[in-house]
C-alpha positions in Angstrom: 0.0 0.0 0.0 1.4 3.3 -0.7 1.4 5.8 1.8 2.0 9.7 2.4 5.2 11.0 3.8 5.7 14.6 5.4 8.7 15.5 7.5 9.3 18.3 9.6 12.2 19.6 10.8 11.4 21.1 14.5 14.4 22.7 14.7 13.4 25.3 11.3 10.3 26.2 9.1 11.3 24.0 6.4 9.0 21.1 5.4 8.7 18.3 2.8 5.2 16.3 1.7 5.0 13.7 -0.6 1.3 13.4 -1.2 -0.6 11.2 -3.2 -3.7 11.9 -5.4 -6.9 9.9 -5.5 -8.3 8.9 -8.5 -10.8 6.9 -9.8 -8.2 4.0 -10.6 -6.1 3.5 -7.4 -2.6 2.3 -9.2 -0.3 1.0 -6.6 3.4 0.0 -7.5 4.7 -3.6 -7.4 8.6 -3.9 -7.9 8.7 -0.9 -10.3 11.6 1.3 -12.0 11.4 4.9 -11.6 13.0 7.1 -14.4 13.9 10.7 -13.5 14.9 13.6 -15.6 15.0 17.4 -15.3 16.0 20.5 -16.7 19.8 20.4 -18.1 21.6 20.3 -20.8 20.0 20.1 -23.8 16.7 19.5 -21.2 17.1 16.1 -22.3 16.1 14.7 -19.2 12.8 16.9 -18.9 12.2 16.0 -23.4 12.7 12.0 -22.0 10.5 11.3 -19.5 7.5 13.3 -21.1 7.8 12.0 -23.9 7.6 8.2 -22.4 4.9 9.8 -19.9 3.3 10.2 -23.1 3.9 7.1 -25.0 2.7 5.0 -22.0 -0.1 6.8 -21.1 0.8 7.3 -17.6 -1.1 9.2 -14.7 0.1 11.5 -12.0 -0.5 9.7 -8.9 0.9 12.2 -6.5 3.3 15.2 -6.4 6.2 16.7 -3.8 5.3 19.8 -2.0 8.5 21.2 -0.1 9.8 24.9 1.0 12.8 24.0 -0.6 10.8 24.0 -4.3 10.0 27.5 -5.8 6.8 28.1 -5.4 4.7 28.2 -8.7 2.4 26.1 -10.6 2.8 24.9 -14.1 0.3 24.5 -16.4 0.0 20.8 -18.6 -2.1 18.6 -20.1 -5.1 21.2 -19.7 -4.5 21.7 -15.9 -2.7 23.2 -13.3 -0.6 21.1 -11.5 2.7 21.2 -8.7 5.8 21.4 -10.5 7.2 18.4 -9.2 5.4 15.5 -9.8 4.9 11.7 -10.2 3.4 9.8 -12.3 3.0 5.9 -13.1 1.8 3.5 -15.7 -1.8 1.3 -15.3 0.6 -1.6 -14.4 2.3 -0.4 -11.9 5.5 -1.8 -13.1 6.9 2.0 -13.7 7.0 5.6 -12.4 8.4 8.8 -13.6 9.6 11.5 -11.4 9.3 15.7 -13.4 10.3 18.7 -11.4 9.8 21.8 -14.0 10.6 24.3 -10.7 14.2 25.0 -9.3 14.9 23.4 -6.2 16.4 25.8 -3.7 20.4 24.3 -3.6 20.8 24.1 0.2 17.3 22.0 0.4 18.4 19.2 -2.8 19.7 17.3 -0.4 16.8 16.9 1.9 13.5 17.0 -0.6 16.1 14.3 -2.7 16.4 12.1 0.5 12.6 12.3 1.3 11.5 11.0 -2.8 14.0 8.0 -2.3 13.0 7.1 1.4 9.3 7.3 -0.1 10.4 4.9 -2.9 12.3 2.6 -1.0 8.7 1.7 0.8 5.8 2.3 -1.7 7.2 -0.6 -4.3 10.3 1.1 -6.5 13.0 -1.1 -6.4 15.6 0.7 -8.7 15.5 4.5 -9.8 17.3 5.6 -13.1 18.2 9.1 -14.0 18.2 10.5 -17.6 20.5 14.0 -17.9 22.7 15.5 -20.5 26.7 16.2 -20.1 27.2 19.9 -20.7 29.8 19.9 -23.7 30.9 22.4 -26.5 29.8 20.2 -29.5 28.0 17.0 -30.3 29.4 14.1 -32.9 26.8 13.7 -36.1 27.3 10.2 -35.8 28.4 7.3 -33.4 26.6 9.4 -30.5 27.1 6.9 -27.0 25.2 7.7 -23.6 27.3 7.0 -20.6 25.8 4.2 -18.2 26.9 4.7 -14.6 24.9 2.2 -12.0 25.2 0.9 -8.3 23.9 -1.9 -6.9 22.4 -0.5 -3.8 24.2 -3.1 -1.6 28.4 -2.8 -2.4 30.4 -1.8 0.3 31.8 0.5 -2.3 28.7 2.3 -4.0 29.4 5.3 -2.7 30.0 6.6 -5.8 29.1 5.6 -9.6 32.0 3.7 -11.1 30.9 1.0 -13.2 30.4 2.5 -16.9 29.0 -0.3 -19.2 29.7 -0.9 -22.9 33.2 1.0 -21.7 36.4 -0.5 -20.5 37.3 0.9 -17.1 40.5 2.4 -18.5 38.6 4.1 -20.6 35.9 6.2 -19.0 37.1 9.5 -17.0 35.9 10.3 -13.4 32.2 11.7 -13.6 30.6 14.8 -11.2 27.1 14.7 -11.4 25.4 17.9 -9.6 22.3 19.3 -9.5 19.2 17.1 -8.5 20.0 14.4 -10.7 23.5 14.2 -8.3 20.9 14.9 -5.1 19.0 11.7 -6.1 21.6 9.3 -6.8 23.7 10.7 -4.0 20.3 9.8 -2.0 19.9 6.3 -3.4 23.6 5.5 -2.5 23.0 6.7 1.0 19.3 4.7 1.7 21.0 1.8 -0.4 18.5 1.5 -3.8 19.7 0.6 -6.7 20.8 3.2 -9.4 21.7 3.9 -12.6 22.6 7.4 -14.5 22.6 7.7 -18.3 24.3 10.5 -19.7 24.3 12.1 -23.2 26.8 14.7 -24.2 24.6 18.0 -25.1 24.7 21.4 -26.3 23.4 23.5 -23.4 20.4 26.2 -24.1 19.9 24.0 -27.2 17.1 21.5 -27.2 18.6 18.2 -28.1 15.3 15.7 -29.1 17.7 13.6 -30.5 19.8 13.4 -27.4 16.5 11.9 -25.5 15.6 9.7 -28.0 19.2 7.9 -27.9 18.8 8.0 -23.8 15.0 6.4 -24.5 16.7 3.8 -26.6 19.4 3.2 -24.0 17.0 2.4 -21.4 14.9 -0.1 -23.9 18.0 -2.1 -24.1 18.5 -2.8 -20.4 17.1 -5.7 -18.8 14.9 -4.6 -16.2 12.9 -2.1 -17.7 9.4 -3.1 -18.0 8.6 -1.5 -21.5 9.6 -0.5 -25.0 9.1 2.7 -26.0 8.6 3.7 -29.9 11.3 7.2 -30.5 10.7 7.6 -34.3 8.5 10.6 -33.1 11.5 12.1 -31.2 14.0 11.3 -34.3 11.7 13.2 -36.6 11.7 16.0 -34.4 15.1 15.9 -34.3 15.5 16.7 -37.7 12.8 19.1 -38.0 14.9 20.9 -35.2 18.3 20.5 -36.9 16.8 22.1 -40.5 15.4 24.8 -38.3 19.0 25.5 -36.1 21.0 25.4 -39.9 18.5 27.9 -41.2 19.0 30.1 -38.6 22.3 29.3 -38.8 22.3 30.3 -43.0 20.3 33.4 -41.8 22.8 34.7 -39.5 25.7 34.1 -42.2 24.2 35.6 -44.5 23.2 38.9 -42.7 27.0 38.8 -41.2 28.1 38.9 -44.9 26.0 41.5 -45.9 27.0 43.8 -43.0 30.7 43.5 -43.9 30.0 44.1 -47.7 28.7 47.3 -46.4 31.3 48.5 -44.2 33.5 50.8 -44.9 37.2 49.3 -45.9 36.0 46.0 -47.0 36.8 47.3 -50.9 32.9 47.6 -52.2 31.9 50.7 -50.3 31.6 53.9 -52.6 34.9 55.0 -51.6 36.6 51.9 -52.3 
């Protein structure tokens, strides 16, 4: 049975509720995978896990309400709702967790360690969080997430070393901040399983295509309880890249204009 979970800290003003909504199905969650993104680079994490919110059809069956969030509603789906919410399929068998407000950065680490205590007893048994790397450029092709996961139970998961389809030598020490870091920093310390995929991305540029290959990657691994369909994501990927290139064009072309006008260039009138 899942239950409400509200802590408050005697000692301050600050206060965390998880709260669940009723509905007219009650869905209750039986061994499932929770996937997380947010706001980052490339907001591939945010593009992710609406997009399989979407594709599976799943409903919001409660939401975090903490003085650490910013407060504000945001406006989806032809409602308004609390910015950070979750939601799960009819199954059961999965969950997604969205937060579309900024999380004051002193309280990450407590509204973080309240979601995976909640979890760890309402049915989640592994929690996997989709982000993008900050980087200056993007390959066209051969485009690889990173997969960093912990057991829960190792003596030595305090911190996220095993990189799959990489040989150890291989993959570079990895800092992951923010609350995607605040959430597997909390699943190391309660002990649930993890896993972090990470796609290289252009920041302040939406990367579609960097969620879809992140979608893909988690289709691929063994425990998650669905496939999900990314052809739509792949064709708005190239509907965004034609739009970035003319824009691009656009840009180059005014540029060249401005400096066949300016004086010295050898076509003004006193050239």
């Amino acid at each position: 049975m899942m239950v409400d979970r509200e802590t408050d800290n005697s000692n301050s003003v600050e206060r965390t509720t998880i709260k669940l909504i009723s509905t007219n199905k009650m869905i209750r969650l039986n061994d499932a995978i929770m996937i997380a993104g947010f706001p980052g680079p490339g907001l591939v994490g945010s593009m992710s896990v609406s997009y399989i919110i979407e594709q599976q059809k799943m409903h919001q069956i409660g939401y975090i309400d903490s003085d650490f969030i910013v407060p504000g509603v945001i406006y989806i789906g032809g409602k308004l709702r609390h910015p950070f919410r979750i939601y799960a399929n009819d199954e059961g068998t999965a969950c997604v967790l969205v937060c579309d407000a900024p999380v004051i950065l002193s309280g990450i680490r407590s509204v973080l360690n309240e979601v995976v205590i909640w979890t760890k007893y309402n049915g989640v048994r592994e929690i996997m969080v989709l982000e993008g790397m900050a980087a200056p450029g993007i390959s066209e092709t051969g485009r690889r997430p990173w997969v960093l996961s912990s057991d829960g139970q190792s003596d030595d998961h305090g911190y996220l070393s095993r990189i799959k389809d990489k040989k150890p030598e291989a993959s570079p020490p990895a800092f992951i901040s923010g609350v995607s870091g605040g959430l597997l920093a909390a699943c190391l310390s309660n002990r649930i399983p993890c896993t972090a995929l990470l796609i290289p991305s252009i920041t302040g540029i939406p990367d579609p295509e960097g969620a879809a290959i992140l979608i893909e990657k988690t289709n691929e691994l063994a425990n998650n309880p669905f496939k999900i369909d990314v052809r739509q994501l792949r064709s708005e990927a190239e509907a965004l890249k034609r739009q970035l290139q003319e824009l691009i064009n656009s840009v180059n072309r005014q540029q060249q204009d401005q400096q066949k006008t300016q004086p010295g260039t050898g076509t003004g009138m006193y050239s």
